[in-house]
Biotite code that builds the C-alpha atoms (Angstrom):
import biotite.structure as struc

atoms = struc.array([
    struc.Atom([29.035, 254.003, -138.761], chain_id="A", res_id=1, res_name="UNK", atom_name="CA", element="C"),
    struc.Atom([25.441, 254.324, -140.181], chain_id="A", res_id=2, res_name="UNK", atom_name="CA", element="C"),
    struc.Atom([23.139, 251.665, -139.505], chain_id="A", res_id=3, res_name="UNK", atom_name="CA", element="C"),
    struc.Atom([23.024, 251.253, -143.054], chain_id="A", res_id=4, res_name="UNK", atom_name="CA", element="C"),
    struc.Atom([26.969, 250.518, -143.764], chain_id="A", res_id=5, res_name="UNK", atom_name="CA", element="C"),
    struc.Atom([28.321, 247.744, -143.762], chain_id="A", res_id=6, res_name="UNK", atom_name="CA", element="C"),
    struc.Atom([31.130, 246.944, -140.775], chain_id="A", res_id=7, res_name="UNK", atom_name="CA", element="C"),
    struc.Atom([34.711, 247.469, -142.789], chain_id="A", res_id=8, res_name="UNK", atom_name="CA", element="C"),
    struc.Atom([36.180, 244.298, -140.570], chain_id="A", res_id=9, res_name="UNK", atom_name="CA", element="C"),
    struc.Atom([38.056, 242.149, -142.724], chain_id="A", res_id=10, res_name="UNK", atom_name="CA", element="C"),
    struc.Atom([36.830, 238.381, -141.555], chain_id="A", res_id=11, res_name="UNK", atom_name="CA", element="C"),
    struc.Atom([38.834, 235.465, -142.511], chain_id="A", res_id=12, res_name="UNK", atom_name="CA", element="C"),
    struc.Atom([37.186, 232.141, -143.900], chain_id="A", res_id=13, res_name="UNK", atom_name="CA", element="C"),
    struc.Atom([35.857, 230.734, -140.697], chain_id="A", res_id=14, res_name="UNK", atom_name="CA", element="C"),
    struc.Atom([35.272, 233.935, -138.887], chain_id="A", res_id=15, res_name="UNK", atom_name="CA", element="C"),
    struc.Atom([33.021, 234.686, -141.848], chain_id="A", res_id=16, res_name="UNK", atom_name="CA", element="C"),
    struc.Atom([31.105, 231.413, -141.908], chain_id="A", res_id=17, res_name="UNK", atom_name="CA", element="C"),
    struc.Atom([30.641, 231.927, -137.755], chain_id="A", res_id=18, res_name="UNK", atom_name="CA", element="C"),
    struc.Atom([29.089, 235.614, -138.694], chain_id="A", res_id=19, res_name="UNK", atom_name="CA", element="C"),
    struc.Atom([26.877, 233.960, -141.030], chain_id="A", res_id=20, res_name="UNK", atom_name="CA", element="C"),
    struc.Atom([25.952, 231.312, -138.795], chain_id="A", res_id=21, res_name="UNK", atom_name="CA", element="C"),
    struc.Atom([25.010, 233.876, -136.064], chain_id="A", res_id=22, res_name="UNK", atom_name="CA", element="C"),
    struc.Atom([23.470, 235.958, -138.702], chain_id="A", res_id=23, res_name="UNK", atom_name="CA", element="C"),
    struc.Atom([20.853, 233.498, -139.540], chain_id="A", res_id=24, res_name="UNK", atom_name="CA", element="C"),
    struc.Atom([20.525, 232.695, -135.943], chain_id="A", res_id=25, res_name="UNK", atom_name="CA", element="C"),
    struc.Atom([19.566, 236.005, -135.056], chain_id="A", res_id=26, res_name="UNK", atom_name="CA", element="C"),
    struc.Atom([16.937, 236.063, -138.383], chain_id="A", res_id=27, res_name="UNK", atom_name="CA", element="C"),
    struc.Atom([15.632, 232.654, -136.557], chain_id="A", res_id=28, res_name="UNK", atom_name="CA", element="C"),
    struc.Atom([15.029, 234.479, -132.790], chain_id="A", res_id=29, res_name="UNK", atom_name="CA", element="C"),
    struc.Atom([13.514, 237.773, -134.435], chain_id="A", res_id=30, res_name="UNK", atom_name="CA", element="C"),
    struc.Atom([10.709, 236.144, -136.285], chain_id="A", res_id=31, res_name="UNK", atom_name="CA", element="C"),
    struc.Atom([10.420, 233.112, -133.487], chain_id="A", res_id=32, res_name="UNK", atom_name="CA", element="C"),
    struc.Atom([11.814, 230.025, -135.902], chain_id="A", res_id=33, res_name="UNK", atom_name="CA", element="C"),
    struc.Atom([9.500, 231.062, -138.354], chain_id="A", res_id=34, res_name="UNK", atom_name="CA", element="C"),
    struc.Atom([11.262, 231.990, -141.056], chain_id="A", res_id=35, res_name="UNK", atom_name="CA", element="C"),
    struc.Atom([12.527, 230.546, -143.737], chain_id="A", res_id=36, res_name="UNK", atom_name="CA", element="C"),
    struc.Atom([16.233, 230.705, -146.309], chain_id="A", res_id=37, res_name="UNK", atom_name="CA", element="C"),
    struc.Atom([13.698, 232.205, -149.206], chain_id="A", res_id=38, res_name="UNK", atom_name="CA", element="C"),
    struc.Atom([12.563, 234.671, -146.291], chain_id="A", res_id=39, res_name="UNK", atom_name="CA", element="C"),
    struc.Atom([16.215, 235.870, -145.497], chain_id="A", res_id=40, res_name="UNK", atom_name="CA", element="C"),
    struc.Atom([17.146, 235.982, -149.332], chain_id="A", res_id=41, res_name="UNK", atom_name="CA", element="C"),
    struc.Atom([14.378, 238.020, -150.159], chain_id="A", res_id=42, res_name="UNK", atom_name="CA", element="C"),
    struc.Atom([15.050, 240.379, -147.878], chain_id="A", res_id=43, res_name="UNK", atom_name="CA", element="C"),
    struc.Atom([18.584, 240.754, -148.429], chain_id="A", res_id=44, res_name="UNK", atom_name="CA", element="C"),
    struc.Atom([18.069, 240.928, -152.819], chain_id="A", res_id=45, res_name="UNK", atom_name="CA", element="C"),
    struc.Atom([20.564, 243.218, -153.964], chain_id="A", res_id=46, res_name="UNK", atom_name="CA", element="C"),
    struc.Atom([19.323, 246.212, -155.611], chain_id="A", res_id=47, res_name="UNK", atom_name="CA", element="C"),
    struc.Atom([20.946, 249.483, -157.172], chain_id="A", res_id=48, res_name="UNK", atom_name="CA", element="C"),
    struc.Atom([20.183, 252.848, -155.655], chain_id="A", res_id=49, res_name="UNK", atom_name="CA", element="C"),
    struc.Atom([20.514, 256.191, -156.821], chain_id="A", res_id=50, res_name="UNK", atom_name="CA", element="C"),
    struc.Atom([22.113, 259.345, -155.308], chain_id="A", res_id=51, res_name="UNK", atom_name="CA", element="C"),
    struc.Atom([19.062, 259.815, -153.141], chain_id="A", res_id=52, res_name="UNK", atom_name="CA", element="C"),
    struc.Atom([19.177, 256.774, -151.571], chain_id="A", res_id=53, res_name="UNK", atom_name="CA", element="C"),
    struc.Atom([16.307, 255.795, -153.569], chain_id="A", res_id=54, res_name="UNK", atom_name="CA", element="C"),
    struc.Atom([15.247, 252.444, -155.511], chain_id="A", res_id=55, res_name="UNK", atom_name="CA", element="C"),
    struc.Atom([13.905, 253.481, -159.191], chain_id="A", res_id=56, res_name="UNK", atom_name="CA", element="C"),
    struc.Atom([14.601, 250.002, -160.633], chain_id="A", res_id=57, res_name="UNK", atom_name="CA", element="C"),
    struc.Atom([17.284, 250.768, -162.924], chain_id="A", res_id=58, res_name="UNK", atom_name="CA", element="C"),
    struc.Atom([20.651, 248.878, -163.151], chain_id="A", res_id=59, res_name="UNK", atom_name="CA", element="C"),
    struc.Atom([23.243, 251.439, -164.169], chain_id="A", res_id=60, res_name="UNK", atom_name="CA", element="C"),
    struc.Atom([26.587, 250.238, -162.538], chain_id="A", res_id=61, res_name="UNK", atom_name="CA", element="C"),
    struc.Atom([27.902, 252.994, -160.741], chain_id="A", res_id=62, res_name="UNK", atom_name="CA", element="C"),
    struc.Atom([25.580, 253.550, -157.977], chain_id="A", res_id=63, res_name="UNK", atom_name="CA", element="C"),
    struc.Atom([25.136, 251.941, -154.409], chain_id="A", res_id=64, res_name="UNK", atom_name="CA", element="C"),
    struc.Atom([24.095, 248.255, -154.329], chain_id="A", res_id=65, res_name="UNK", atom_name="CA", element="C"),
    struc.Atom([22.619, 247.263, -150.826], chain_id="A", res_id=66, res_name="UNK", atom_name="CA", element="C"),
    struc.Atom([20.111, 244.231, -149.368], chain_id="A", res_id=67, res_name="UNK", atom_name="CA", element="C"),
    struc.Atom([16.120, 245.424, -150.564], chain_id="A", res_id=68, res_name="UNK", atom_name="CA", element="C"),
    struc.Atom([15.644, 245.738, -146.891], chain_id="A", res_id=69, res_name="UNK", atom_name="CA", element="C"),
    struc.Atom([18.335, 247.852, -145.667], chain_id="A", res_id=70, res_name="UNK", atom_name="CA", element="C"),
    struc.Atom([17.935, 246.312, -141.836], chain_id="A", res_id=71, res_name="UNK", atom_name="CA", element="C"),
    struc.Atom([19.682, 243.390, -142.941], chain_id="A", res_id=72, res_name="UNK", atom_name="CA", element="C"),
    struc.Atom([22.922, 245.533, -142.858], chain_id="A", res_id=73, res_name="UNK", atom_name="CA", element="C"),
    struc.Atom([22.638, 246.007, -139.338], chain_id="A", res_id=74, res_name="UNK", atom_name="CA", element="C"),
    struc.Atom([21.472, 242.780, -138.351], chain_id="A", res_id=75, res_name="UNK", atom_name="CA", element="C"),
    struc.Atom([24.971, 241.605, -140.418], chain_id="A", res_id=76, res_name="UNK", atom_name="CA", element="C"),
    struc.Atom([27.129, 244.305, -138.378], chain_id="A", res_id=77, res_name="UNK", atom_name="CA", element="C"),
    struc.Atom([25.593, 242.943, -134.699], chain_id="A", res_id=78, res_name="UNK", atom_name="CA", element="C"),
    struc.Atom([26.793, 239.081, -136.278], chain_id="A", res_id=79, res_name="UNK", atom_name="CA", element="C"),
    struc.Atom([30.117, 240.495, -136.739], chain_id="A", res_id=80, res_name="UNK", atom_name="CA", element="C"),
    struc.Atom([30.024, 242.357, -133.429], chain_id="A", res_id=81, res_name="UNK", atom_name="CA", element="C"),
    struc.Atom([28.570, 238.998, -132.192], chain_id="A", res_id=82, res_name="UNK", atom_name="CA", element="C"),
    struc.Atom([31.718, 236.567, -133.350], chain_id="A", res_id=83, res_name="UNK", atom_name="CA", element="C"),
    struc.Atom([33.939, 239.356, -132.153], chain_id="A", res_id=84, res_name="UNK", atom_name="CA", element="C"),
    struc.Atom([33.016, 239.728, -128.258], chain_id="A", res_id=85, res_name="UNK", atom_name="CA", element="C"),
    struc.Atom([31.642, 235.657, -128.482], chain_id="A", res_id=86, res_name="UNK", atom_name="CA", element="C"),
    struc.Atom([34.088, 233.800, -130.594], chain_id="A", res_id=87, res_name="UNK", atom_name="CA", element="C"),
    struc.Atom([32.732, 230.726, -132.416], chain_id="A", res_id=88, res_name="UNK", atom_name="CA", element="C"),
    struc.Atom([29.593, 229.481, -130.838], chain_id="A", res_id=89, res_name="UNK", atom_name="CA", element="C"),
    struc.Atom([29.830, 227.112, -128.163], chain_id="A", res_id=90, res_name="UNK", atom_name="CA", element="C"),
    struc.Atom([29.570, 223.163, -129.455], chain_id="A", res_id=91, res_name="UNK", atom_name="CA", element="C"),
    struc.Atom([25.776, 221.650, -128.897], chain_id="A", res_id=92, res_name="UNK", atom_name="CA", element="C"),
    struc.Atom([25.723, 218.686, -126.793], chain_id="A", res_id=93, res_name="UNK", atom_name="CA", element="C"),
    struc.Atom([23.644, 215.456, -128.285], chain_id="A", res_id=94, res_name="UNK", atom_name="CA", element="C"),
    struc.Atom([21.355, 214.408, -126.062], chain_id="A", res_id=95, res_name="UNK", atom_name="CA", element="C"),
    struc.Atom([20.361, 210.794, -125.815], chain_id="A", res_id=96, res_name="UNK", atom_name="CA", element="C"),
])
C-alpha cells in the first residue's frame, strides 16, 4: 500500500472510535501536547485532486479527495495498525 492510501480494513463502531482515539494520541506525541483539534482538522481538510496528484482548487466530483496534508493518511493507517496488534488501550488508573 502507498503511504498515501488509505488501509482497506473494515473497522466496526468501537474499533473505529479506538483508531481515532490512538490517532489523535499519536498527533499529541508528534508535536509534544502541543497541538490542538483546529490543528488536526486543518491538516486533514479534504480537498479534490486532479490526475496528477495535484491540488488546483477546483471541485469537480470525480477526482481523488484526500486530507490537505497527505501524512495524515499514514499517521491514520499506523492507528489502525495500532488497535490491531494493541487492542483497545489499556484503562488509566485515577490517582488520588
Amino acid at each position: 500500500m502507498s503511504y498515501d492510501e488509505f488501509s482497506k480494513d473494515t473497522l466496526t463502531e468501537e474499533e473505529a472510535f479506538w483508531v481515532m482515539w490512538y490517532f489523535i494520541e499519536g498527533q499529541y506525541k508528534l508535536t509534544n501536547g502541543t497541538i490542538e483539534l483546529s490543528d488536526v482538522l486543518s491538516f486533514s481538510q479534504p480537498f479534490e485532486f486532479n490526475e496528477k496528484g495535484h491540488f488546483d482548487g477546483k471541485v469537480e466530483g470525480n477526482r481523488r479527495v484526500a486530507p490537505a496534508d497527505n501524512g495524515m493518511v499514514s499517521d491514520w493507517n499506523d492507528a489502525v495498525k495500532k488497535m490491531r496488534t494493541e487492542g483497545a488501550p489499556k484503562p488509566t488508573p485515577l490517582k488520588k
